[in-house]
N, C-alpha and C positions, 0 to 999 in steps of 0.2 A: 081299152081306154088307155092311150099313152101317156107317160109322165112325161110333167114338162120340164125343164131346169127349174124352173121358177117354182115347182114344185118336189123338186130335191133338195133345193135349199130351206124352202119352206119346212123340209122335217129337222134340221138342225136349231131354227127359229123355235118349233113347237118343243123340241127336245128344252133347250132354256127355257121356255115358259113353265116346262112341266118341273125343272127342277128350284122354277122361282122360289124367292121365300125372301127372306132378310139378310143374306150374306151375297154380295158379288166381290168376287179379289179386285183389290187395292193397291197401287201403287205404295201406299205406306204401311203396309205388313211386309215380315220377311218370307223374302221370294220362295217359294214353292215347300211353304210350311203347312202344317196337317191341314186349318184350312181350304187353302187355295188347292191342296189335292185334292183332298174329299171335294169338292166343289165340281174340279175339271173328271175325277172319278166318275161321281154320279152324273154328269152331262154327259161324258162318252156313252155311259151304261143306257142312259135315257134315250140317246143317238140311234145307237144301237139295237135297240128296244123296237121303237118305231120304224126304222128301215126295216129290220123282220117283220113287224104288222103288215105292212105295208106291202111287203114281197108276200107275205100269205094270199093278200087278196089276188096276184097277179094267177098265182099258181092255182085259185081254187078256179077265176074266170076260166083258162087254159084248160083246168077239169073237164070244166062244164060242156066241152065241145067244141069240136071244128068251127073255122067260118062258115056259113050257108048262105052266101049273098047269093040270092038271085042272079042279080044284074056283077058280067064281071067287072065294069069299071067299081061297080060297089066291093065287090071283091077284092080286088086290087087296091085299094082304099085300105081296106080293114085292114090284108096281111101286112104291108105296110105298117100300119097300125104298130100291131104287133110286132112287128120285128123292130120296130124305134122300144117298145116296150121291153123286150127282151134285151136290147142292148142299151136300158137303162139300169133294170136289174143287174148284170153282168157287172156296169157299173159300180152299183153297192156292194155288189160280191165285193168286190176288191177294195172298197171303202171300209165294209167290216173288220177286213183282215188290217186294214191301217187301224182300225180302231182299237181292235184286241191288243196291237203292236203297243199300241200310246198306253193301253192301263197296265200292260206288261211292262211297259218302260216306268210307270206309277209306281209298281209294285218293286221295283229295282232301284228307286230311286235316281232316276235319269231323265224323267220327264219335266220337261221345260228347260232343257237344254240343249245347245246346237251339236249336232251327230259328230259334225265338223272342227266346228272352232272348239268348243264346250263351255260356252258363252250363256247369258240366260236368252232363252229366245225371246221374251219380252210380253207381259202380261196383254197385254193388246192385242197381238198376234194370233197367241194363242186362244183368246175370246172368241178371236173374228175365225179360228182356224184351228181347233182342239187338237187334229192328227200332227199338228206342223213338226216337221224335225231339225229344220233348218230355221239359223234368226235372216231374216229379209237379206245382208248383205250375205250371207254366204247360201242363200237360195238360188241370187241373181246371178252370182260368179258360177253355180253351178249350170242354170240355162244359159248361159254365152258358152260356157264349155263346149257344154251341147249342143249346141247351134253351131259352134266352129266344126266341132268331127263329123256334123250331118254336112256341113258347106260343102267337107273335104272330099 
């Protein structure tokens, strides 16, 4: 059963629901004080949480046994399948490891700062986008970097 975007994002969505309660960070508290950590803490850890659940159930299906389609356009179908599946997983692999990065940077006190400028990345960003390391202008200056040494 393949994931869809729609439902990788959908586990960032449930990871906030699960840390809901009575505190969201505010523009008029000061920026990336115990609060607004603990906050974006237990959302990464909640994130985190979930994409593991989630990557269990792939790994227990995979258990379970080979395709056995009869029919090979059915066959062809499934692996397919699978293989969108496996390289959505692969995906989180590597979302994990941004995730660990961001509560490590929690832990050091550097999160919610640009890697870059060392600007605040800006509470809205980081809502909409917890791993972010970059604030939006010095995201963009980095994809046109990148997009000019690929032109070249």
């Amino acid at each position: 059963m393949p994931v869809s975007l729609a439902d990788d994002i959908d586990i960032l969505v449930k990871a906030k629901r699960s840390i809901a309660g009575d505190y969201l960070p505010a523009e008029d508290e000061p920026y990336m004080g115990e609060p607004q950590l603990d906050y974006f803490r237990r959302l990464l850890q909640a994130w985190k949480k979930a994409i593991l659940d989630s990557s269990a159930d792939t790994l227990q299906q995979l258990q379970d046994g080979p395709i056995r389609e009869p029919d090979l356009n059915d066959r062809a179908s499934s692996e397919t399948d699978w293989g969108i599946e496996l390289r959505t997983r692969d995906r989180q692999r590597k979302l994990i490891a941004k995730i660990d990065s961001a509560l490590r940077r929690i832990e050091e006190g550097e999160y919610g700062y640009c890697e870059v400028t060392g600007e605040p990345i800006g509470l809205g960003r980081l809502i909409a986008r917890p791993i972010a390391t970059m604030t939006v202008e010095a995201q963009e200056a980095h994809e046109r970097r990148e997009k000019i040494s690929r032109d070249d």
